[in-house]
C-alpha positions, 0 to 999 in steps of 0.5 A, spaced: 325 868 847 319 870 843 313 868 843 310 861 839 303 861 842 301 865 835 294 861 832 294 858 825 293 861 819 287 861 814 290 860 808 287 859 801 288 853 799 282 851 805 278 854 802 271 851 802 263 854 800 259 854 806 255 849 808 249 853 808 246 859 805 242 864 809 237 867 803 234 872 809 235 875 815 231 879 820 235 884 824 232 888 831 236 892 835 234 894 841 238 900 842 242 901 849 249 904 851 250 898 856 245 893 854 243 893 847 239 885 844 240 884 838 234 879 836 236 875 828 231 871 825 234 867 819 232 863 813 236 857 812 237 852 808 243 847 806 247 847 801 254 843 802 255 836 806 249 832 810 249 831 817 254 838 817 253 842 823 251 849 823 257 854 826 255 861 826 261 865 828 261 871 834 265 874 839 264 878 845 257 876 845 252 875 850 246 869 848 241 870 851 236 866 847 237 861 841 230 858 837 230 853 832 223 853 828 220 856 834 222 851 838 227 853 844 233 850 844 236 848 852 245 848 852 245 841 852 242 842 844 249 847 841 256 849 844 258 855 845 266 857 845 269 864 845 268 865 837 263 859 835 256 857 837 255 850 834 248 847 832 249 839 830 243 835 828 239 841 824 235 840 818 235 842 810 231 848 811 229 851 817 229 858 821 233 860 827 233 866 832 238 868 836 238 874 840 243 876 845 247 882 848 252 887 847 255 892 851 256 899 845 259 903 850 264 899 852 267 897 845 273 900 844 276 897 839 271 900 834 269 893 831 261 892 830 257 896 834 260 901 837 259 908 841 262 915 839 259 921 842 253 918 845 251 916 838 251 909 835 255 907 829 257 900 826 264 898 822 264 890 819 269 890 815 272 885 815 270 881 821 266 885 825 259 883 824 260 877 828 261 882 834 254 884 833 250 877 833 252 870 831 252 870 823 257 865 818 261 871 818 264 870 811 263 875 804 261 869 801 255 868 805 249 873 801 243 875 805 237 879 804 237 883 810 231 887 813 232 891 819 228 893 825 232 899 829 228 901 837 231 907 841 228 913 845 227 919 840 231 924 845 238 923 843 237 918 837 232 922 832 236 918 827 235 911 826 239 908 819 240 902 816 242 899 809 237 900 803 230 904 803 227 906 809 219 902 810 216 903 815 217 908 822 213 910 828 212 911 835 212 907 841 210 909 848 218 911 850 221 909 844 220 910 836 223 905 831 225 905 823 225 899 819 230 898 813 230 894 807 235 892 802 232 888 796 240 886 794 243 880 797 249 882 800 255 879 805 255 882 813 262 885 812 257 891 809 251 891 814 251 898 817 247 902 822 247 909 825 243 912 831 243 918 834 243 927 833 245 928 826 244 934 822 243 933 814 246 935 808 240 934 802 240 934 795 238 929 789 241 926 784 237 923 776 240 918 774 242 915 767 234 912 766 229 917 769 230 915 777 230 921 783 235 918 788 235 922 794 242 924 797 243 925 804 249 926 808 249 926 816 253 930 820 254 932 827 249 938 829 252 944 826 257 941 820 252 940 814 255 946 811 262 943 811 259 937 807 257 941 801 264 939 798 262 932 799 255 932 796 258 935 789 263 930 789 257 924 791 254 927 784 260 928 780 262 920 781 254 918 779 254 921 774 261 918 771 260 912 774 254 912 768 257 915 762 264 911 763 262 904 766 255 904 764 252 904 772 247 906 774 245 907 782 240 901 784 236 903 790 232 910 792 236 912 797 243 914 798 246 916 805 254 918 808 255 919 815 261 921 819 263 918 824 270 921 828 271 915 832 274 910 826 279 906 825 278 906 818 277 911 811 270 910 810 266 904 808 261 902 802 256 899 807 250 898 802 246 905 801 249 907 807 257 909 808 260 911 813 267 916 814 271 917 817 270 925 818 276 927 816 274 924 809 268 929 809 268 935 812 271 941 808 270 948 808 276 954 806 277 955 813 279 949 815 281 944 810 287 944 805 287 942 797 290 936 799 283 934 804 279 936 799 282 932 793 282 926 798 274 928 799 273 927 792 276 921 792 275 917 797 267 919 796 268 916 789 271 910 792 266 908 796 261 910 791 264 905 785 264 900 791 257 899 790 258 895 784 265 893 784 264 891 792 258 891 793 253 887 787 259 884 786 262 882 792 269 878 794 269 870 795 273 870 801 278 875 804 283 872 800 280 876 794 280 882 797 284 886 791 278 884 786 274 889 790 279 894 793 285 894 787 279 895 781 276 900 785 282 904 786 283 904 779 277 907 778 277 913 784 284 914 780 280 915 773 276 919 776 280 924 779 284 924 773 278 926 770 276 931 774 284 934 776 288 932 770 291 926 769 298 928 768 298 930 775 294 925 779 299 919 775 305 922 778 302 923 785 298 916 785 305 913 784 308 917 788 304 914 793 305 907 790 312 909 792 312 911 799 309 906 801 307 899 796 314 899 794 318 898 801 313 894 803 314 889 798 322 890 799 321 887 806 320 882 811 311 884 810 312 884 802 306 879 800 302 878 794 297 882 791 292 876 792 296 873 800 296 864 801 295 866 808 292 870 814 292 870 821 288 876 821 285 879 814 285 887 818 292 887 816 291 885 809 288 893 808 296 894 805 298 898 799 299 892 797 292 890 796 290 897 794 295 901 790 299 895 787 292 892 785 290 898 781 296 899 777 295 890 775 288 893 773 291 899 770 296 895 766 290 890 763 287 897 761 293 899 758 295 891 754 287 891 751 286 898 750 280 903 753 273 899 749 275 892 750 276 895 759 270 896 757 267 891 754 271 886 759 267 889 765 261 890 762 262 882 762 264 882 769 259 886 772 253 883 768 255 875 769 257 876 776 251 881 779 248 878 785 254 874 786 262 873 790 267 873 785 273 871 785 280 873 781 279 868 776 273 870 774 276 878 773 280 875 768 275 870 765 271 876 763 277 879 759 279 872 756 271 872 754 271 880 750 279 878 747 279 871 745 286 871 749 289 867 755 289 871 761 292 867 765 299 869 765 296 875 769 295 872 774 302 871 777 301 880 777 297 877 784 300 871 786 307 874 787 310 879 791 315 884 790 317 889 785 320 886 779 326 891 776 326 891 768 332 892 765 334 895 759 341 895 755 340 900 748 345 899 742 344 905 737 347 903 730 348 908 726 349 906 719 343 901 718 339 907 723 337 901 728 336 901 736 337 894 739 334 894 746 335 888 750 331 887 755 330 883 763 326 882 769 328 879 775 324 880 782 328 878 787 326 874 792 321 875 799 319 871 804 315 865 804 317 866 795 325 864 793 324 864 786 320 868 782 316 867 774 317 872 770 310 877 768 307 881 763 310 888 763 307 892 759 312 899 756 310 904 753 316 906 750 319 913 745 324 916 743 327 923 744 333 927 741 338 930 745 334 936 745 329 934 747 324 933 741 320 927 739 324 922 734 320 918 729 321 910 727 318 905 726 313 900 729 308 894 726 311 898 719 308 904 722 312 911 723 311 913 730 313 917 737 311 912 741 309 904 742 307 900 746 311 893 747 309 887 752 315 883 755 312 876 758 318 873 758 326 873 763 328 877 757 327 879 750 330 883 744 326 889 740 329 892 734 327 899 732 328 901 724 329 908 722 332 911 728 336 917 724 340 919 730 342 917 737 336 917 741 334 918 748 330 913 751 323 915 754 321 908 758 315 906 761 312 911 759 306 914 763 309 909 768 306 903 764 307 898 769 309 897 777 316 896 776 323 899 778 327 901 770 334 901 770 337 904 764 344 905 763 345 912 760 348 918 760 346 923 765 345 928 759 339 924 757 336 924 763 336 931 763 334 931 756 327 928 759 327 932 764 328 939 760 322 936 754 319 929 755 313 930 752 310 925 757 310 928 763 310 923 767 317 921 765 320 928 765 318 928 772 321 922 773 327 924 770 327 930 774 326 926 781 332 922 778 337 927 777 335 929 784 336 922 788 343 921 785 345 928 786 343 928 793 346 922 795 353 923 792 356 928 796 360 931 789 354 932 787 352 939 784 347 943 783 347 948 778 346 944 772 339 942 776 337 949 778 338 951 771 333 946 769 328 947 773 328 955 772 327 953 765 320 949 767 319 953 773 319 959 767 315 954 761 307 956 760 305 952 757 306 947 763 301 948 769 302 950 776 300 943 779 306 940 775 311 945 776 310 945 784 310 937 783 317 937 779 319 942 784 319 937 790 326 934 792 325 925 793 323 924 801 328 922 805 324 915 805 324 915 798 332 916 798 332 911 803 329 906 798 336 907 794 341 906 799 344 900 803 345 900 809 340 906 810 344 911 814 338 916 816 343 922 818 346 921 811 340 921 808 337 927 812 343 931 812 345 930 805 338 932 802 338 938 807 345 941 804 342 939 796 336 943 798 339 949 801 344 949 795 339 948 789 334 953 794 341 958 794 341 958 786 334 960 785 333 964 790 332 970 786 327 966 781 323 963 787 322 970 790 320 973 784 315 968 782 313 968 789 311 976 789 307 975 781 302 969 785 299 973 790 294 969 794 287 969 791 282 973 794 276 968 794 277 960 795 276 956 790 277 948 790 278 948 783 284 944 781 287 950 777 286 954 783 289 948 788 295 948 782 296 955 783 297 954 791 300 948 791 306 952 787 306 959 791 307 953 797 313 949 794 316 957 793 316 958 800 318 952 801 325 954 797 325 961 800 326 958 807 331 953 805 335 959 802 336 961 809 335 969 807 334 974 813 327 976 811 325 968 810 322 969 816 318 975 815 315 972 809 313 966 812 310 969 818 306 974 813 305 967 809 302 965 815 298 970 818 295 973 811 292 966 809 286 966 807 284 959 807 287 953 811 292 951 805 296 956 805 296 958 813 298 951 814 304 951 808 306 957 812 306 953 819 310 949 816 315 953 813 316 956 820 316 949 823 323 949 818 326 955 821 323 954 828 325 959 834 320 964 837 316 965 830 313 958 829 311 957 837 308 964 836 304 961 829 303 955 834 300 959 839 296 962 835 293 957 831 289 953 837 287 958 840 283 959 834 282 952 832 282 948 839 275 946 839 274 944 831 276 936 832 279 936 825 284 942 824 287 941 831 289 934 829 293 938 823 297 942 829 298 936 833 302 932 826 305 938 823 309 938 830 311 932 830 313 931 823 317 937 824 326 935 823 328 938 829 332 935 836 327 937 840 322 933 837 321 928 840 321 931 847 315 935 844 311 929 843 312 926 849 310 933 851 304 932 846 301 925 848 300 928 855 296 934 853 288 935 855 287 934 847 290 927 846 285 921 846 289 915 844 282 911 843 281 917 839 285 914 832 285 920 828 289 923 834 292 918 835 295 917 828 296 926 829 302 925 833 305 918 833 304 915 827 307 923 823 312 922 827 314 915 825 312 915 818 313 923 816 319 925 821 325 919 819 331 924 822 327 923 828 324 917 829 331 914 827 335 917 832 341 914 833 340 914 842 334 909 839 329 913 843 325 914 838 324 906 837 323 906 844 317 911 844 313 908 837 314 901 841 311 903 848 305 906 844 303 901 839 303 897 846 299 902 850 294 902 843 294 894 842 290 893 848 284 896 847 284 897 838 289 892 835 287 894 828 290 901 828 296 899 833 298 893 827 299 898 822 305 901 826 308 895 824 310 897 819 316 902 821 320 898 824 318 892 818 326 894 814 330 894 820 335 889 817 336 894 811 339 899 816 345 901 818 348 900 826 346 902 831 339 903 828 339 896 825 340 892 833 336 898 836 330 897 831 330 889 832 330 891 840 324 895 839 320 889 835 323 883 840 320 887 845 314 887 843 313 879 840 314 879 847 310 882 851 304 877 853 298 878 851 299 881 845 293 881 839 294 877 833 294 882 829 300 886 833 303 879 833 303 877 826 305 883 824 311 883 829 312 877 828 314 877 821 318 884 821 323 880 825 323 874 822 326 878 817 
């Protein structure tokens, strides 16, 4: 029996413009842990039907007062519900005040104001303001806010809001600060923070002369960590200015970190907030991997104030305009930073392990959703990564100074405003001339398309014929599917390796672009000397999976000298999964490929140590019907230790010539440098030699930064025995009082793949330094272990569902939104194999039917069933 009492769902084809518009707001809060008043004070005015009741939305609100012009206003005057106050009868334009009471301390659910470490802090997005004070809670409600802030000096120093700091002072036995934003903006990015914080200072001039002062807020003690950060802040300004034209509007540019957060960060205007893991950094304690996603998330938040924040979304249902141009943007930037090469093939990697298989099961939606129950469980990557690579694809069709141009358009036309899709793609059509529409079935449409290509090489005329389709199959809600545009850049290789010439638009070229719009199409290539290797979506031109039928000595072919790296790190991941899932498969001819990249300088480390990397269990899982995850894991070790067996000598040698680096540096050389030195390690290990053990351990011990001494924790974790718990002892000991470095000791046990694992975890949720109201805690332990230990968490006894069911239940009670996104894990159970399959199904009835369950957790349960 499963439950039906589930709410209605918001869908888009109710939209409708609000009734009223605030042009102003005024905002006191009086601070308190357990009693804060938050007094508003809004300029109102009508602008859709007459006679329309005003409804301001909040939850887990207090009303202490409402005034209409002054005048207070008696209950028989309003309705109050849970989730509405409700005021017919009002005029055109008036003010209205409202002041209620909140309890800071209280609110776990780390939605609007929350407490964390004795220190305020707020999170809006989507929906939180509402639990602040009673607002028309929606992005397409745009105000000016000025913001009082009141609370005792001692203890709470630091009062920040939004925009430039006005006025400041002292009362009797408090102090105040007040805020202004000059620029209207919708609720979802309101921010505050009061508390002890130490700061980070720097400054930054723009493109036209301004001095905008940086500070970065951090716990008492930390600022140093924030240096990274800070360097990252200034690098993003500057290329936002020279590579879209601009520049920061505002006086003052503020990032707090907060531990307590259920998200990344957040782009509040003029005021971020992060996730503290997402900021704080030194060589001691954090990886290459942390520093480059410091770099980016700061990037990320920091373009949000164009495309986000001047330019905001009209309703939820727009969500990609602002998160899927904006990742494409951070991607561009690190591109720029760390080597494009590089970060295309891990922004597909990601794009992979998680977009993919989310559009492949029962929570696939489209990039732009038709329905919600709560807009929390859209943050997806579908939403995020999906909606990059459509901005990346338009790029890509009009070439880099029509983008350009096309988002001068958007940004200048849409400035001050909450935007929609369509007018995305109207800037488009206003620089080019052209129809944009097609484009936007990239967005209405869920499911990954699969491109199809058959190629017929006519010697004598020296012409290659390629047929080419798409079909995307069907996914929930969407049984048939149009077909879209699919750009493919596309060239030719010998059998060699080497580039081949033909022609195109009679021009004589290595590569070219095409455009299928169509179910299918034919495209004919002239001078084609010899029989070719196709090089395919090339620089992986569109989200899209290729099935080309060839011989296994092209893919090698690519894999040995595609001139696009991206491709011959594709052909490599290709050869592997097909190796690695065919039980005959051999490794010799693998091994001797990669010894020849591995051996090629002119190739740089973080490409080789990317095209060294195996395809992930979860990747192989992708590729196989019914998923069997012993298969999968056993298969994928036994390749392993073979490939490891037969570069054993090469691994070790290669090893010994990349001594670490005496001094840390977070350059992407450097990191490429480490990041290689590590993937040989890993092979060593795999290789089950004798002295596997003492060169991890010395790997571990001599590390000179967190990078390395975690790779070598890692490599012990694999051979496991007294050494690892040795390395693990030793590792909190040292770490147990720094918050972030402890989370890394907490995941990489329950990622390891060993049958004493989830004992382990069971252990780990009961130790002194476990919080589950702690998210970044949490996700340390039980999310690595459902999303990065599938041989473990696909147990055959279904222990592993069992564990994942009770923790997403013991979390929904008090923070819906981070438990929601657990879902996931159990979302593919019918491509399973048995008993997975009907012991995964057990695990999700269970939870559909355990009453009181959120909306989020219910909605997103109720679809992974429901298949």
């Amino acid at each position: 029996m499963y439950r039906t009492d589930i709410a209605r769902p918001i869908r888009l084809t109710d939209y409708r413009a609000p009734d009223f518009a605030i042009p102003e707001t005024q905002l006191e809060f009086d601070l308190h842990p357990t009693q804060t008043r938050v007094r508003a004070t809004y300029r109102i005015e009508r602008r859709g039907v007459a006679e329309a009741p005003l409804v301001l939305l909040g939850e887990r609100l207090t009303l202490k007062a409402l005034r209409l012009e002054g005048v207070e206003l008696t209950p028989d005057a309003y309705t109050l519900s849970p989730e509405c106050l409700t005021v017919p009868g009002v005029p055109d334009r008036f003010t209205l005040e409202v002041e209620v009471e909140i309890n800071p301390q209280e609110n776990k659910t780390l939605e609007g104001l929350y407490m964390s470490s004795g220190r305020y802090f707020t999170q809006c997005e989507a929906e939180g303001f509402r639990k602040v004070v009673y607002f028309p809670d929606r992005p397409d409600v745009l105000s000016k806010y000025t913001v009082r802030l009141r609370a005792p000096k001692a203890g709470f120093p630091r009062l920040l809001s939004n925009g430039n700091l006005i006025d400041s002072g002292e009362e009797a036995d408090a102090h105040f600060a007040v805020w202004e934003d000059p620029f209207p903006k919708p609720a979802y990015l309101f921010a505050l923070v009061a508390g002890e914080l130490d700061v980070l200072e720097d400054r930054f001039v723009t493109v036209s002369g301004r001095t905008v002062a940086l500070k970065i807020f951090v716990d008492p003690g930390m600022s140093a960590r924030a240096a990274y950060a800070m360097d990252a802040l200034k690098r993003s300004m500057k290329w936002d200015e020279e590579t879209y034209g601009r520049e920061y509007d505002l006086d003052l540019f503020m990032i707090v970190a907060v531990r307590d957060f259920n998200f990344g960060a957040m782009e509040n205007k003029g005021l971020n907030i992060f996730n503290a893991s997402l900021l704080l950094a030194d060589a001691q304690t954090a990886t290459d991997l942390d520093y480059e996603r410091i770099e980016s998330v700061v990037a990320h938040e920091y373009f949000h104030n164009w495309s986000g924040n001047r330019v905001t979304c009209r309703d939820w249902f727009q969500l990609c305009l602002k998160e899927g141009l904006t990742v494409f943007r951070d991607q561009s930037f690190s591109g720029d930073q760390r080597g494009h090469a590089v970060q295309r093939i891990k922004d597909v990697k990601m794009l992979r392990a998680r977009q993919f298989p989310e559009d492949a099961g029962p929570l696939a939606h489209p990039v732009r959703p038709a329905a919600y129950l709560k807009i929390d469980n859209f943050y997806t990557a579908t939403i995020y990564e999906k909606g990059a690579e459509i901005v990346g694809m338009l790029k890509t069709v009009v070439g880099a100074d029509t983008y350009r141009r096309a988002l001068d358009h958007y940004f200048d036309t849409n400035d001050g405003t909450a935007a929609t899709l369509e007018d995305f793609l109207r800037s488009f059509e206003a620089v080019t001339g052209k129809d944009f529409s097609p484009w936007l079935k990239w967005y209405t449409q869920a499911g990954t398309p699969t491109l199809s290509i058959e190629a017929t090489y006519d010697a004598t005329a020296q012409r290659l014929t390629l047929d080419v389709s798409q079909i995307t199959p069907p996914t929930p809600s969407q049984a048939h599917k149009a077909p879209v545009p699919i750009p493919v850049r596309l060239g030719l290789l010998s059998e060699a390796g080497a580039p081949m010439r033909f022609l195109h638009a009679g021009e004589s070229v290595t590569d070219a672009l095409f455009l299928l719009s169509e179910v299918q199409a034919q495209w004919v290539l002239e001078a084609v000397t010899h029989t070719p290797v196709i090089s395919a979506l090339r620089g992986f031109s569109a989200p899209v999976k290729l099935r080309l039928a060839e011989p296994e000595a092209h893919r090698f072919a690519r894999f040995r000298g595609d001139p696009d790296p991206f491709n011959r790190w594709e052909a490599a991941q290709s050869l592997a999964k097909a190796l690695i899932l065919d039980p005959q498969g051999e490794a010799c001819a693998y091994a001797e490929a990669l010894r020849a990249t591995l051996s090629d300088p002119t190739l740089d480390s973080a490409f080789k140590a990317l095209i060294s990397g195996l395809p992930t269990e979860m990747d192989l899982a992708q590729s196989l019907t019914p998923v069997d995850p012993s298969f999968i894991h056993a298969r994928r070790n036994a390749f392993k230790a073979e490939l490891a067996a037969a570069l054993k000598s090469d691994a070790e040698a290669l090893y010994a010539a990349l001594p670490a680096e005496p001094t840390f540096s977070p350059d992407a050389a450097s990191a490429g440098c480490r990041a290689l030195r590590n993937v040989l390690l890993d092979l060593i290990v795999a290789a089950g030699a004798p002295s596997a053990t003492a060169i991890a351990e010395n790997h571990f011990r001599n590390a000179g930064n967190m990078t390395d001494q975690m790779a070598g924790l890692s490599a012990l974790s694999q051979i496991h025995g007294a050494a690892y718990q040795d390395a693990l002892d030793d590792f909190y000991a040292r770490f147990k009082s720094e918050p972030l470095v402890l989370d890394k000791w907490f995941a990489v046990q329950a990622s390891c793949a060993h049958p004493e694992t989830l004992t382990r975890v069971r252990y780990l949720v009961t130790h002194s330094d476990f919080d589950r109201k702690v998210p970044n805690r949490w996700r340390s332990v039980v999310q690595a272990f459902a999303v990065n230990n599938p041989a473990i968490f696909h147990d055959i006894s279904g222990e592993g569902y069992a564990f994942i069911a009770d923790e997403v239940l013991r979390v929904d009670r008090f923070n819906p939104m981070t438990a929601a996104r657990l879902i996931e894990a159990f979302g593919g159970f019918k491509r399973y194999a048995e008993p997975h399959r009907s012991l995964m199904k057990a695990a999700l009835e269970r939870i559909v039917g355990t009453e009181g369950l959120s909306k989020n957790v219910g909605e997103l349960a109720g679809k992974a069933l429901a298949g």
